[in-house]
C-alpha positions in Angstrom: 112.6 -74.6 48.0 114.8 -73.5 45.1 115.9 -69.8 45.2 117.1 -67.5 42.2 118.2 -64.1 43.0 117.5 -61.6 40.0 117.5 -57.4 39.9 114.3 -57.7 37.7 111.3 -56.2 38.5 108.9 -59.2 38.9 105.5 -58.6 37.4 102.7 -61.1 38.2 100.0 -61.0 35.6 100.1 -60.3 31.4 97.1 -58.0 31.3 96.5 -54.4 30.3 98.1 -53.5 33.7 101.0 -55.5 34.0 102.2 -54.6 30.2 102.1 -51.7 30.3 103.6 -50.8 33.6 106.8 -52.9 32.1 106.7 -51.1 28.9 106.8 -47.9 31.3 109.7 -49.4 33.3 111.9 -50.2 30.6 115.0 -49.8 30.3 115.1 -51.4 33.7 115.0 -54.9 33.3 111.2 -56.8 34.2 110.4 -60.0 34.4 106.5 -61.0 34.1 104.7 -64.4 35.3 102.2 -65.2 32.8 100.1 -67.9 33.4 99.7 -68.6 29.1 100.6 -67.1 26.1 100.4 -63.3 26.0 97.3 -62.7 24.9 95.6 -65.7 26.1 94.0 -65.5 29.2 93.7 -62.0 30.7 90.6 -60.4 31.4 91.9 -57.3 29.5 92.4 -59.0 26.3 88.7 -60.0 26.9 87.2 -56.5 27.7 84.3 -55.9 25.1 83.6 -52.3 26.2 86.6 -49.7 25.8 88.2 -47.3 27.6 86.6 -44.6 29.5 87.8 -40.8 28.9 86.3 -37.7 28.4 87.9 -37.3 24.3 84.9 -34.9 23.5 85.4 -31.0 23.8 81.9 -30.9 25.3 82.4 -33.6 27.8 85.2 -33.2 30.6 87.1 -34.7 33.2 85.2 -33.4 36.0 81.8 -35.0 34.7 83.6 -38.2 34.2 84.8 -38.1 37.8 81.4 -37.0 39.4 79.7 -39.9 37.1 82.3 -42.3 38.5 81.4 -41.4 42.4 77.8 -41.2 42.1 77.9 -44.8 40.6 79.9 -45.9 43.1 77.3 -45.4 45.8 79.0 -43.6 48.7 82.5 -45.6 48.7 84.2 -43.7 45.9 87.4 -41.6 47.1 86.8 -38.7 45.3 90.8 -37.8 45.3 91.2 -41.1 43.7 88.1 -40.5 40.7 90.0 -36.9 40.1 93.2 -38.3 39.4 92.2 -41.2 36.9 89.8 -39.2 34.8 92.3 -36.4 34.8 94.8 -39.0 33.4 91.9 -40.5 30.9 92.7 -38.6 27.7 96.7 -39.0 28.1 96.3 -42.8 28.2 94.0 -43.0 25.1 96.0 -40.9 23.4 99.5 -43.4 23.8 97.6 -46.0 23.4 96.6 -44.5 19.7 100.3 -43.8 19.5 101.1 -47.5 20.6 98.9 -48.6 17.6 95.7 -49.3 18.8 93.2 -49.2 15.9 90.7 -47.4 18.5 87.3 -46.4 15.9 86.8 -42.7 14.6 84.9 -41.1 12.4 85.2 -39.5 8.7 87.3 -36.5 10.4 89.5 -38.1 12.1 87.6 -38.3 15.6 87.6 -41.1 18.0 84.0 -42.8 18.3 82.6 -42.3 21.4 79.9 -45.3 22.7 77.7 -44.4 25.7 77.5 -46.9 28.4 75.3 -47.4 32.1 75.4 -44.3 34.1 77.7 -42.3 32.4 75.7 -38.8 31.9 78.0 -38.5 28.3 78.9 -41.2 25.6 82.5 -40.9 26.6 83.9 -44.9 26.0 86.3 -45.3 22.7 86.0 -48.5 21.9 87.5 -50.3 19.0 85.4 -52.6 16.0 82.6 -52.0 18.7 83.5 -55.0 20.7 87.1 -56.0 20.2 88.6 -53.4 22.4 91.0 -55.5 24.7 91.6 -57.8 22.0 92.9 -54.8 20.1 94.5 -52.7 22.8 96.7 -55.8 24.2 97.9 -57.0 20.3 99.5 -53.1 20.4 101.1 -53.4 23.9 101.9 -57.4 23.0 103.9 -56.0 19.7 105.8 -53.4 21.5 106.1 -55.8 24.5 107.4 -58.5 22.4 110.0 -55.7 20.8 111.6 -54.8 24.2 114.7 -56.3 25.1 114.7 -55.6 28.8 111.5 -57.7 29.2 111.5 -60.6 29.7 108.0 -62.9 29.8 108.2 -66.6 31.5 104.8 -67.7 29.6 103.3 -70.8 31.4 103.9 -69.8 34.9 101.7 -68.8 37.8 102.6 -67.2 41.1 101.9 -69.2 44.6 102.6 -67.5 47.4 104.8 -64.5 48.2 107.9 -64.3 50.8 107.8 -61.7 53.8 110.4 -60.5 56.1 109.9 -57.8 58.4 106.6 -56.9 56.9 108.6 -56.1 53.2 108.8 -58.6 50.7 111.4 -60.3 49.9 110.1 -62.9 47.3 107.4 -64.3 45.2 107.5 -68.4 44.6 106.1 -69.5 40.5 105.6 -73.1 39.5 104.3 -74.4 36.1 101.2 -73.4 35.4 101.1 -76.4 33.0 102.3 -78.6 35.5 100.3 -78.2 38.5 102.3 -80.7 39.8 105.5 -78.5 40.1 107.7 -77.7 43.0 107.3 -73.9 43.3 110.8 -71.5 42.6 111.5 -68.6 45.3 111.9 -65.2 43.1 114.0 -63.2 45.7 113.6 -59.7 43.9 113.7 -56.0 45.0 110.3 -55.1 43.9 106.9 -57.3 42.7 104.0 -55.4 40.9 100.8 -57.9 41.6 98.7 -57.2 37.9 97.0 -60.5 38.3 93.3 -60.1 37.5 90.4 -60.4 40.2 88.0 -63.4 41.3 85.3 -63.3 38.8 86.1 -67.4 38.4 85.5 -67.9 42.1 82.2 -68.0 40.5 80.2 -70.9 38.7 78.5 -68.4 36.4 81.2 -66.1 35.2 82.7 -64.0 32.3 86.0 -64.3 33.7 89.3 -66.6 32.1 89.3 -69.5 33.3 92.2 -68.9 35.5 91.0 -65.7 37.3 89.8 -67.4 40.4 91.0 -64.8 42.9 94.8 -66.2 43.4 96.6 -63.4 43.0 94.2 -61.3 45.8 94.8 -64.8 48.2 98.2 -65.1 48.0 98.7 -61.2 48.9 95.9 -61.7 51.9 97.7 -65.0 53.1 101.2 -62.6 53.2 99.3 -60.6 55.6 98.6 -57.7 52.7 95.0 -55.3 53.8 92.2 -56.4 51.4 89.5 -53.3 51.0 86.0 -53.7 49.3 86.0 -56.8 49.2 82.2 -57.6 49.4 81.6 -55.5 46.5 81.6 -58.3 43.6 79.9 -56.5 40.3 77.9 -58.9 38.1 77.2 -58.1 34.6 73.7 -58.1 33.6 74.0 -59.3 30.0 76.3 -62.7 30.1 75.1 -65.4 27.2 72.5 -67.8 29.2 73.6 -70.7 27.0 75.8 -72.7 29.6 79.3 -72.5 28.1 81.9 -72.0 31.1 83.0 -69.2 31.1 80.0 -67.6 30.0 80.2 -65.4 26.8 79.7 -61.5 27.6 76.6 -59.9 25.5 78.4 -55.9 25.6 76.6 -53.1 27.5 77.3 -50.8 24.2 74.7 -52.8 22.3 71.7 -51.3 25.2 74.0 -47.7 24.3 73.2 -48.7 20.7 69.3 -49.1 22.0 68.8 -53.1 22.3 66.3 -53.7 24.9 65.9 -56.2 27.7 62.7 -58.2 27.6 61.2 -61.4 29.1 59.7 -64.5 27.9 55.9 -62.7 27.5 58.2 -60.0 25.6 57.9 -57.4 27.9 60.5 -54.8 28.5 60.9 -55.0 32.4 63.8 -52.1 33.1 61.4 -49.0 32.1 59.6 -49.7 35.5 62.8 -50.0 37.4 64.6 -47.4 36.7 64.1 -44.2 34.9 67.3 -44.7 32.6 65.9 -48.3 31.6 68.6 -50.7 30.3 71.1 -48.2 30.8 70.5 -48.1 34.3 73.8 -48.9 36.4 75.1 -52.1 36.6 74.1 -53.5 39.5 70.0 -52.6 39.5 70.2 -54.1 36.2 71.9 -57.1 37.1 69.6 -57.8 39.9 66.8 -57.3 37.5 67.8 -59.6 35.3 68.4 -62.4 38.3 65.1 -61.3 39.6 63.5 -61.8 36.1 65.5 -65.4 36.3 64.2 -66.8 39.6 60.4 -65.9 38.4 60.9 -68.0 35.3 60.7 -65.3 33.1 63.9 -65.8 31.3 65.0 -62.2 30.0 67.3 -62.0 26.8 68.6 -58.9 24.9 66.7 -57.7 21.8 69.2 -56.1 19.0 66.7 -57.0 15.8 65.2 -53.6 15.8 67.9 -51.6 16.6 70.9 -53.6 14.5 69.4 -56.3 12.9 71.9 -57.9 10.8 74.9 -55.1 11.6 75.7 -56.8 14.8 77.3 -59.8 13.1 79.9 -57.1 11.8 79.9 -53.9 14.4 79.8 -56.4 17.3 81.8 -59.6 16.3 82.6 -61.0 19.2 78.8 -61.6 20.6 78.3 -62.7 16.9 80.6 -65.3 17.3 78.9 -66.1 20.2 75.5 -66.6 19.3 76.7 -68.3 16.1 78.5 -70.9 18.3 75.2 -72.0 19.9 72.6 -72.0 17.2 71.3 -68.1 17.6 71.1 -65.9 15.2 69.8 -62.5 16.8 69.4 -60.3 13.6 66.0 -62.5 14.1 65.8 -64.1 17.5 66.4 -62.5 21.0 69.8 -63.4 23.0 69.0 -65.2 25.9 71.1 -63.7 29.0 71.8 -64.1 32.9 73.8 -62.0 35.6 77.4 -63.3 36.0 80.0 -62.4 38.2 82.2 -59.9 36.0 84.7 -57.4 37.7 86.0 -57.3 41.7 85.6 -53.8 43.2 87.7 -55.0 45.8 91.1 -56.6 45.9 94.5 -55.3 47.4 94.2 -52.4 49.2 96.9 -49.6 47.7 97.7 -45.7 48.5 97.4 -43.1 45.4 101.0 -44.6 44.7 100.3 -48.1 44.3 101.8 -49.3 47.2 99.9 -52.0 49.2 100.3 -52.2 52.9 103.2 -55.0 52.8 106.9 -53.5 51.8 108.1 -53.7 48.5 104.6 -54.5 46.9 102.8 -52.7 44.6 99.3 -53.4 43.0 97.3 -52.3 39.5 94.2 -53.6 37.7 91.9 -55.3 39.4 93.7 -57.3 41.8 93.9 -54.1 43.4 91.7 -51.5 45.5 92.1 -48.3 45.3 89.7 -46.3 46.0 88.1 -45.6 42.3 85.1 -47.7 41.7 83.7 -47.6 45.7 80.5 -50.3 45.7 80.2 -50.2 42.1 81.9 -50.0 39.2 81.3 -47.5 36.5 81.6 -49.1 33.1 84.6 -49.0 31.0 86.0 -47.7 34.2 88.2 -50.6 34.9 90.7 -50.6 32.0 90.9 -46.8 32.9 91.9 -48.0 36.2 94.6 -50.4 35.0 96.2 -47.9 32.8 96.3 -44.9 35.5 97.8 -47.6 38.2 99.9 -49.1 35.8 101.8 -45.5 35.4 101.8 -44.7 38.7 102.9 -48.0 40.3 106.0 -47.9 37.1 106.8 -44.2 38.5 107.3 -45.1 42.2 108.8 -48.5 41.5 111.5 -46.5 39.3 111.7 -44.1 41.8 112.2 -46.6 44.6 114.7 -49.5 42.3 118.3 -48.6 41.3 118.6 -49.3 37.4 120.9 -51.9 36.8 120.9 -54.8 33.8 119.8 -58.4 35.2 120.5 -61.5 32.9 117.1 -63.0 32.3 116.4 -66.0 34.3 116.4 -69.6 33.6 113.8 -71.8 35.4 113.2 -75.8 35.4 110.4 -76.8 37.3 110.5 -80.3 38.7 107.2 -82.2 40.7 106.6 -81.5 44.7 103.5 -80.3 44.9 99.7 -80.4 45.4 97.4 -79.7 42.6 93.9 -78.1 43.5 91.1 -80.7 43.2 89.1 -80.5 40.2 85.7 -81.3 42.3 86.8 -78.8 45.0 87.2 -76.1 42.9 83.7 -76.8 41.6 81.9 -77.0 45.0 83.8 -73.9 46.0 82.2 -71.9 42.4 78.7 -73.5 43.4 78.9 -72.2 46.7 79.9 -68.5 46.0 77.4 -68.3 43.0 74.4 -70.2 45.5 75.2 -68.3 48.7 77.6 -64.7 47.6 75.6 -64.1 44.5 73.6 -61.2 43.3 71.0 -61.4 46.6 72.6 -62.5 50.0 71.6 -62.6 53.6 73.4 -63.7 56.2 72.0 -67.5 56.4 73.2 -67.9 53.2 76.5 -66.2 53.6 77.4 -68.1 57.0 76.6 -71.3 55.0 79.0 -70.7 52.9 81.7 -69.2 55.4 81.5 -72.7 56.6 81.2 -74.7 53.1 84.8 -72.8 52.3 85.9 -74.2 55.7 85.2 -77.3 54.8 86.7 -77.4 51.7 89.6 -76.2 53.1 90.2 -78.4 55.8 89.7 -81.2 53.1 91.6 -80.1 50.1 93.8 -77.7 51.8 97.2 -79.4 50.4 97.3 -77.3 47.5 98.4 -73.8 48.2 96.8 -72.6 44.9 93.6 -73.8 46.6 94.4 -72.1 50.0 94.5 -68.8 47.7 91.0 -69.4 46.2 89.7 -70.2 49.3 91.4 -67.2 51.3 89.5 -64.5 48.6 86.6 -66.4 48.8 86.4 -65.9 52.4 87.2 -62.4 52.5 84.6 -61.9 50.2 81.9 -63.8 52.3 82.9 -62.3 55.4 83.1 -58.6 54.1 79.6 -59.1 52.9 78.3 -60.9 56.6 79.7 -57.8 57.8 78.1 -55.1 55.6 74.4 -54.9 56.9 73.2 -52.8 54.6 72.5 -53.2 50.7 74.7 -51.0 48.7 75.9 -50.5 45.1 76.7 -54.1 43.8 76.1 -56.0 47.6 72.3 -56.6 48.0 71.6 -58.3 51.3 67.5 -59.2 51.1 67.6 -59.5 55.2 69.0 -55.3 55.4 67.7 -54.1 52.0 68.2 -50.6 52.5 71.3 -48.4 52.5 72.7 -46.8 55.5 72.4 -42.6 55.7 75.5 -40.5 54.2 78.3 -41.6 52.6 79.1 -45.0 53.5 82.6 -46.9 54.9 85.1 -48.6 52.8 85.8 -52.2 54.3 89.3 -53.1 55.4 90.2 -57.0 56.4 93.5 -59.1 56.9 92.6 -62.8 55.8 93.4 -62.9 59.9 90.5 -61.5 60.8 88.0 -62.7 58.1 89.5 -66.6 59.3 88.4 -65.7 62.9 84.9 -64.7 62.0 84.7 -67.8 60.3 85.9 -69.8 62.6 83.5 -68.3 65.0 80.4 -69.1 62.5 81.5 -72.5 62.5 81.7 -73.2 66.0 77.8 -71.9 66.3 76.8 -75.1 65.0 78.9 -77.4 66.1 
């Protein structure tokens, strides 16, 4: 394999996470992998929500944190909740500075949107739904205006390079040409900023590249994966069978839209005493309940917006408009899709994941934060804090020196995933990892993913897909009990106390598997 030795920082991903951490890092010289265009692509960019951070001088910091742990179900570390929503207010405040056009009022304040189990409307958000499009166009601009960094648009990481437990190197190829022999990075530091595994998924809200790749590659190094049965699904997706599915925003229910069903009855008031703004996860599986009884449920703004959503919320507008809905005067037919990845790369309160030289933000990693479910608007939060943190101890930890930027051609020598693999693999993880699971249904598809493998496992891109996808299954064969976002029908209640974070190597998630599969054969 080709090798090019550079004194950048390597950053893997072009989301909230990975530019800011290299706007943080400059003057030292970064490097980041991005898959497309900035811009294009990242989950951030497609965040409806906001940003969560106690901006009101009745809310606090405290609140947000205990809101944030009591969400999470038992897993939270509350170390970890202290020290994001202590940071919340700084963040939303440079990112003002940065030139995000974040909403406020007549005086000047920022408008605050409440969203699911937050006790305080405490999520800024920007032309109601357009908050990552917004946020990322600031940090894109100042990006773009930085001379020390440099961005190699239309690559993709593949698999990293370990010595000694450290790494040593990350290998690209073309992410236009799937075709392409992969480079060796040799580099002093990587960041991993990649996004999660939403797109391991067939019904999804995720980019279409988020498959869980960058959380494979790490587990295939030998990096510790934490959480990772803990998969949140967002109750409000667009049921209208685009791929990926359009996101309906939980601050239309905190602007009062209700859920109903095809009778038109509201089914969340006899769920849960905060009704559609229960937390994610008992609404998501209400809504795949509703589902599987026929009942199709859909989102009701006529009452409560009417024709205002086509301008406050433009980017569901856009959606509906696209196929044939118009819900100033019809309800918005929704399902539960696989949205955000508790789980991911395990890191310290540094950043630092359990390999040398490797640090982690966003949602490939897991810190600790969001426990067995995710608090909304929590998660660009999470990528901001990290981001900071990671760019502190990397520039603590990397002598500054200039690096010439780097010059890559990509020539053919390798394996491309299989279209039709790829699709059995999303079939099986939305028919047998979904919103229920049991352990039939998860050992089914322990041994689907095997098979797959076996088959199709030429292309290393796959073998990361399939190594997330496993750790996912397995995490959740092992978890027998249901809690936060991971329902298992066969041990539907929750353990007493507090419960256990999970913490696999890809090593021992493969032997469980392998074990499943020689039960039947």
């Amino acid at each position: 394999m080709k090798a090019i030795q550079t004194d950048r920082i390597v950053i893997v991903g072009a989301g909230l996470g990975a530019l800011y951490a290299a706007l943080l890092l400059a003057p030292r010289p970064v490097v980041i992998i991005s898959p497309e265009q900035l811009g294009e692509g990242a989950s951030s960019a497609w965040a409806q929500g906001g940003v969560a951070a106690a901006m009101d001088s009745a809310d606090s910091a405290q609140s947000h944190a205990a809101d944030t742990v009591k969400a999470g179900d038992g897993t939270v570390d509350p170390k970890v909740a202290d020290l994001v929503t202590q940071e919340a207010r700084e963040h939303v405040l440079k990112l003002t500075a940065l030139g995000t056009p974040f909403d406020r009022t007549e005086n000047g304040d920022y408008v605050m949107s409440r969203e699911a189990a937050h006790s305080f409307a405490r999520v800024v958000r920007v032309k109601g739904d357009q908050a990552g499009a917004e946020i990322m166009a600031a940090l894109i601009d100042e990006v773009r205006q930085t001379p020390t960094i440099q961005v190699l648009e239309g690559t993709m990481a593949l698999d990293l390079e370990v010595t000694d437990s450290h790494v040593t190197g990350i290998a690209i190829q073309s992410a236009d040409n799937l075709r392409s022999a992969p480079v060796m990075l040799r580099a002093n530091a990587v960041l991993m900023a990649g996004g999660g595994s939403g797109g391991l998924y067939a019904v999804t809200t995720n980019p279409p590249r988020i498959r869980g790749q960058v959380i494979g590659l790490a587990a295939r190094a030998g990096a510790v994966i934490a959480d990772a049965e803990f998969v949140q699904f967002h109750p409000t997706a667009l049921d209208v069978g685009e791929d990926p599915s359009p996101l309906a925003s939980e601050a239309l229910r905190g602007e009062g839209a209700t859920l109903i069903n095809n009778r038109g009855e509201r089914f969340m008031q006899s769920v849960h005493p905060d009704a559609e703004l229960a937390p994610r996860d008992v609404v998501a599986r209400e809504i795949f309940a509703q589902s599987q009884a026929g009942l199709r449920p859909m989102l009701d703004t006529r009452d409560v917006l009417g024709e205002a959503i086509k301008t406050e919320f433009p980017a569901v507008a856009k959606a509906c408009a696209r196929n044939n809905i118009d819900p100033a005067r019809e309800p918005i037919p929704v399902a539960a899709a696989a949205h955000y990845h508790m789980g991911g790369i395990r890191t310290d309160t540094e950043g630092r994941a359990s390999l040398g030289n490797l640090w982690v933000c966003g949602e490939a990693s897991s810190t600790g934060l969001h426990g067995a479910n995710r608090l909304a608007s929590n998660g660009l939060l999470e990528a901001l804090v990290f981001a900071r943190i990671c760019a502190t101890n990397i520039a603590a930890y990397v002598p500054e020196r200039a690096s010439p930027q780097i010059n890559i051609t990509f020539e053919d020598g390798s394996t491309p995933p299989d279209a039709k693999a790829v699709a059995e693999l999303r079939q099986t993880m939305t028919a047998h990892v979904g919103v229920v699971r049991d352990a039939s249904s998860l050992k089914r598809a322990l041994r689907k993913i095997a098979e797959l493998e076996a088959t199709f496992g030429a292309s290393v891109s796959f073998l990361n897909m399939t190594a997330t996808a496993t750790l996912i299954a397995a995490s959740a064969l092992c978890r027998e009990e249901s809690r936060g976002a991971h329902e298992r029908s066969d041990f539907p209640d929750r353990l007493p106390g507090d419960g256990q974070r999970s913490h696999f190597t890809l090593k021992d998630a493969l032997t469980l598997r392998a074990k499943i599969c020689e039960e039947t054969s």
